[in-house]
Structure formats: structure tokens, C-alpha cells
C-alpha positions as CSV (number, residue, x, y, z in Angstrom):
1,X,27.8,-83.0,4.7
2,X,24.2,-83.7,4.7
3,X,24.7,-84.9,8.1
4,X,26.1,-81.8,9.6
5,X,23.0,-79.9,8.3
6,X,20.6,-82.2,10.1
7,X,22.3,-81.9,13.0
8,X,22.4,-78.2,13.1
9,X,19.0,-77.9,12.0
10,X,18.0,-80.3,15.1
11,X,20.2,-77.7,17.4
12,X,18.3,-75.0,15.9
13,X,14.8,-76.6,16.9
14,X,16.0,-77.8,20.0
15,X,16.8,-74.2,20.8
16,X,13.9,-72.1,19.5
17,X,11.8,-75.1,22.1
18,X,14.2,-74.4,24.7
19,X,13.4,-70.6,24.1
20,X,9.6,-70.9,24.1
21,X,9.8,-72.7,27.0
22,X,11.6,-70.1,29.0
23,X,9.7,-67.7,27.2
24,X,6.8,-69.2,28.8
25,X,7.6,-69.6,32.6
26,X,9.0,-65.8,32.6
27,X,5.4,-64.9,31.2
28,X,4.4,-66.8,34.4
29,X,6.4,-65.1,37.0
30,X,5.2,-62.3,35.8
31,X,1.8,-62.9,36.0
32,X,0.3,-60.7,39.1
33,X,-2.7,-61.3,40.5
34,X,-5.8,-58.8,39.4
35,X,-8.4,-58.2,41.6
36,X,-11.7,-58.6,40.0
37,X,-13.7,-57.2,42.5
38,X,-12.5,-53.5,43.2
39,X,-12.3,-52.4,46.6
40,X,-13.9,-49.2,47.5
41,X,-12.1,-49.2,50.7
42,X,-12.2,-51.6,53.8
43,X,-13.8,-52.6,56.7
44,X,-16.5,-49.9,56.3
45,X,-14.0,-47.5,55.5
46,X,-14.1,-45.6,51.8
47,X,-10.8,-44.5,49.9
48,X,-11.1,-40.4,50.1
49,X,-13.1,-40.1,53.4
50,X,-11.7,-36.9,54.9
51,X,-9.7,-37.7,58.4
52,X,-12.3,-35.2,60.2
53,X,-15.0,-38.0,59.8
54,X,-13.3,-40.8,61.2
55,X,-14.3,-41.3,65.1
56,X,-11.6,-42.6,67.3
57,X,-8.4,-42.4,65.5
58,X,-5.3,-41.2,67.4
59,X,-2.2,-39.9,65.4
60,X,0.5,-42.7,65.8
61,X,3.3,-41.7,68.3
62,X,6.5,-42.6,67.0
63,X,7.6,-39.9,64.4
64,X,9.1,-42.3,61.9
65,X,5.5,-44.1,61.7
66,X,3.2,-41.2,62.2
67,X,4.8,-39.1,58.9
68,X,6.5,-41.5,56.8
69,X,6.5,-39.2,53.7
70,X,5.5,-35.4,53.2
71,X,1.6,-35.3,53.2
72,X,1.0,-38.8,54.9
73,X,-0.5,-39.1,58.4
74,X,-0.7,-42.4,59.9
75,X,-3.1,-43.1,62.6
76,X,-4.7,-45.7,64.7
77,X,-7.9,-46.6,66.6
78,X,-6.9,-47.4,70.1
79,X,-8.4,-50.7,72.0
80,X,-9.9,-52.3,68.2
81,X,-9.6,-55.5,67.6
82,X,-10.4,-56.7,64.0
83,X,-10.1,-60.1,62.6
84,X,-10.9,-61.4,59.1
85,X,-11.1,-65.4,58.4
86,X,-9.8,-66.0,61.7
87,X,-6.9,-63.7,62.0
88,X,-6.9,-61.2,64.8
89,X,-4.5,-58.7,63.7
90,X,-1.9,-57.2,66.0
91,X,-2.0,-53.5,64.7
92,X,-4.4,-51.5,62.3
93,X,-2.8,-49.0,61.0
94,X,-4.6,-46.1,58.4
95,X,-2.8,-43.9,56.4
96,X,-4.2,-40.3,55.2
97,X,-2.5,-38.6,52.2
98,X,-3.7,-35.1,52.1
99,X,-6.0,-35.8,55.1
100,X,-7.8,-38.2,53.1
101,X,-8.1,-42.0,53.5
102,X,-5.6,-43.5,51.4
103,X,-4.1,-46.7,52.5
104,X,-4.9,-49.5,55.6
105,X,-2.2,-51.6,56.6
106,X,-2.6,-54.9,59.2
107,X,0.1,-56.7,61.0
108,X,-0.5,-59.9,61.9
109,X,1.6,-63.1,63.2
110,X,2.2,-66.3,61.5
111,X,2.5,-68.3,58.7
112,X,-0.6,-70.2,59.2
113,X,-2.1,-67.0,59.3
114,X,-0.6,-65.8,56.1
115,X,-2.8,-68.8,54.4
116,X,-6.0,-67.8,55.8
117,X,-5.2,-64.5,54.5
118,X,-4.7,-65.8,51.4
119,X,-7.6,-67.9,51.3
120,X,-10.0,-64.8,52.2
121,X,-8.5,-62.2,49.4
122,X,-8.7,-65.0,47.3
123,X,-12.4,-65.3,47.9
124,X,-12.9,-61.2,48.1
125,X,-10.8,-60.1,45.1
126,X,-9.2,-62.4,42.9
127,X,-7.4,-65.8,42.6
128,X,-3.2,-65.6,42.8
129,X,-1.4,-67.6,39.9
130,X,0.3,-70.3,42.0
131,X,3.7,-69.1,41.1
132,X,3.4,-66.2,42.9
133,X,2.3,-67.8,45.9
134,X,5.7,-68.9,46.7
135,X,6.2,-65.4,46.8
136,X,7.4,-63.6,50.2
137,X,5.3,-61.0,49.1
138,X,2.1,-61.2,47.1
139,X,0.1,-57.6,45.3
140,X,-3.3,-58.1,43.9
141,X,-3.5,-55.5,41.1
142,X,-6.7,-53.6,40.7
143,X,-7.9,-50.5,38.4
144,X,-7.1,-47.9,41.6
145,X,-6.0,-50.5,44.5
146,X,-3.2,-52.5,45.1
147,X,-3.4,-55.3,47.9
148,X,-0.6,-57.0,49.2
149,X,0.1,-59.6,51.8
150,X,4.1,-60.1,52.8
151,X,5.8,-62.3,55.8
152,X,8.6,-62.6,57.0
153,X,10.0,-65.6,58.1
154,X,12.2,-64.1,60.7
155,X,10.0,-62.7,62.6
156,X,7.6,-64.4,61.9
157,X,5.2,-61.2,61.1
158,X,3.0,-60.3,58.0
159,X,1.6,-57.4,56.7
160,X,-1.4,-56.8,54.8
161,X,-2.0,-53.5,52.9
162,X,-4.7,-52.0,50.9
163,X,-3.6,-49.2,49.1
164,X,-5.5,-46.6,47.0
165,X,-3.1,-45.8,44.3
166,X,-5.1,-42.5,43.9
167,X,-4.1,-41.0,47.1
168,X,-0.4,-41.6,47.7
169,X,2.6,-39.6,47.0
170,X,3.6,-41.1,44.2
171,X,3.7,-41.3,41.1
172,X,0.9,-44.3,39.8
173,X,1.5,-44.2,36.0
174,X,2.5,-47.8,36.6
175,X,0.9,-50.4,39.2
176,X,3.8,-52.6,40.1
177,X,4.5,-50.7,43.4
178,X,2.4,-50.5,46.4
179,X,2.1,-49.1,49.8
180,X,3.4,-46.0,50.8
């Protein structure tokens, strides 16, 4: 008798340690990234500047890109190049909600490039916990941006967004989204 109560009390323990245990790497992968610089825009450009005082941007052609949602307008600047940490980006893309600056996204190619990426937001905004990047996609969490890098193995092409959660079309009573 005694015997069985030991050995249900050692199931017991071995179960509330099995328990913390999980309990502990789901507290991991859910730990996001914070920026702990905030971003008051990027590459000279500030969250809220009215589309009027941008020079050089062109409404995007293609419909699906250039209006993606009611109130956003997507433009580009024709002919500029931009690199950051020795990534050149393929397309620059800025997005205006309410004609007003709201969101940048950059397409570049390559995994290699995806690391450099990481490297330079890591050294601008805020380290990533290490589980998360594994991640396909990765979202630094700030007070009013969101930045995220994705790629996609496929074909082979990443995106990286800055996004000012105060000027999209949703709703931003939680930060666990991004982009728009």
C-alpha cells in the first residue's frame, strides 16, 4: 500500500515538472521581439507626413497593389535604389492611409540577405529571442510600430515592413498583427 502511494506521488511530481517545463518553452515561443528604440519612420521619412510632401512618388500601377484596402494608396519612387547593411532591395514600396504615411515595405532576394537584415534591425531596434528566429516570419513589437521581416523559401524573396499601427485600417487594440 505504502508503495502504491509513493509511486503515485512520484507520477504526480514527474507531471507538475513535465508541466512547467512545457509551461516554459510555450512562454518562449511566444516571446516577440520588442523594439527598444521606436521608429519615427524610415529612411528620412516620418509616420503621418501628408503624401502632398513627398517628391517623386508615382501611384503603383497594378490596381490590386496600388489600393489594397479602402483608404490605402500605395506608391513608389521610380529609378531609387536603397540598400541597408548590404542589401539592395528590389522594390520600395510606401503605403498612405488617409494620404498620410503609414507603412514602407522592401522586397529583397535571398536568404543570405534575410541575415543581414536581421543583423541590422537587431542593431537598430531590438534583439529577437532566438526561437523566433527560426521563424519564416519575424515582427518586432514597438509602442506604435510593428517591423517584420518574412522569406520565402520558394521564391526565394523576403519582405521587410515597417508599419505605423496608428495609420492603418485596422483595428490596433492588439499588436500581434502587422502590415496592411
Amino acid at each position: 500500500m505504502m508503495r502504491e502511494g509513493k509511486s503515485a506521488g512520484m507520477l504526480l511530481i514527474g507531471m507538475m515538472a513535465v508541466g512547467l517545463l512545457l509551461g516554459g518553452l510555450a512562454q518562449g515561443l511566444a516571446e516577440a521581439a520588442r523594439i527598444t528604440k521606436e521608429p519615427s519612420g524610415f529612411n528620412g521619412y516620418t509616420w503621418g507626413t501628408p503624401l502632398v510632401q513627398v517628391a517623386g512618388l508615382t501611384r503603383v500601377k497594378d490596381p490590386k497593389i496600388a489600393e489594397p484596402l479602402p483608404g490605402v494608396e500605395v506608391y513608389e519612387k521610380p529609378g531609387e535604389v536603397l540598400t541597408v547593411n548590404g542589401v539592395t532591395f528590389t522594390r520600395v514600396l510606401y503605403r498612405f492611409y488617409k494620404s498620410q504615411l503609414g507603412g514602407i515595405q522592401l522586397t529583397y532576394e535571398g536568404k543570405e540577405n534575410r541575415e543581414k537584415l536581421i543583423q541590422w534591425i537587431e542593431e537598430q531596434y531590438g534583439r529577437v529571442p532566438p526561437v523566433e528566429r527560426k521563424q519564416k516570419q519575424i515582427e518586432w513589437h514597438g509602442e506604435s510600430t510593428v517591423i517584420t521581416l518574412g522569406y520565402d523559401v520558394v521564391t526565394k524573396l523576403g519582405q521587410l515592413w515597417f508599419t505605423y499601427l496608428v495609420l492603418t485600417p485596422f483595428d490596433n487594440s492588439t499588436t500581434d498583427t502587422s502590415g496592411y
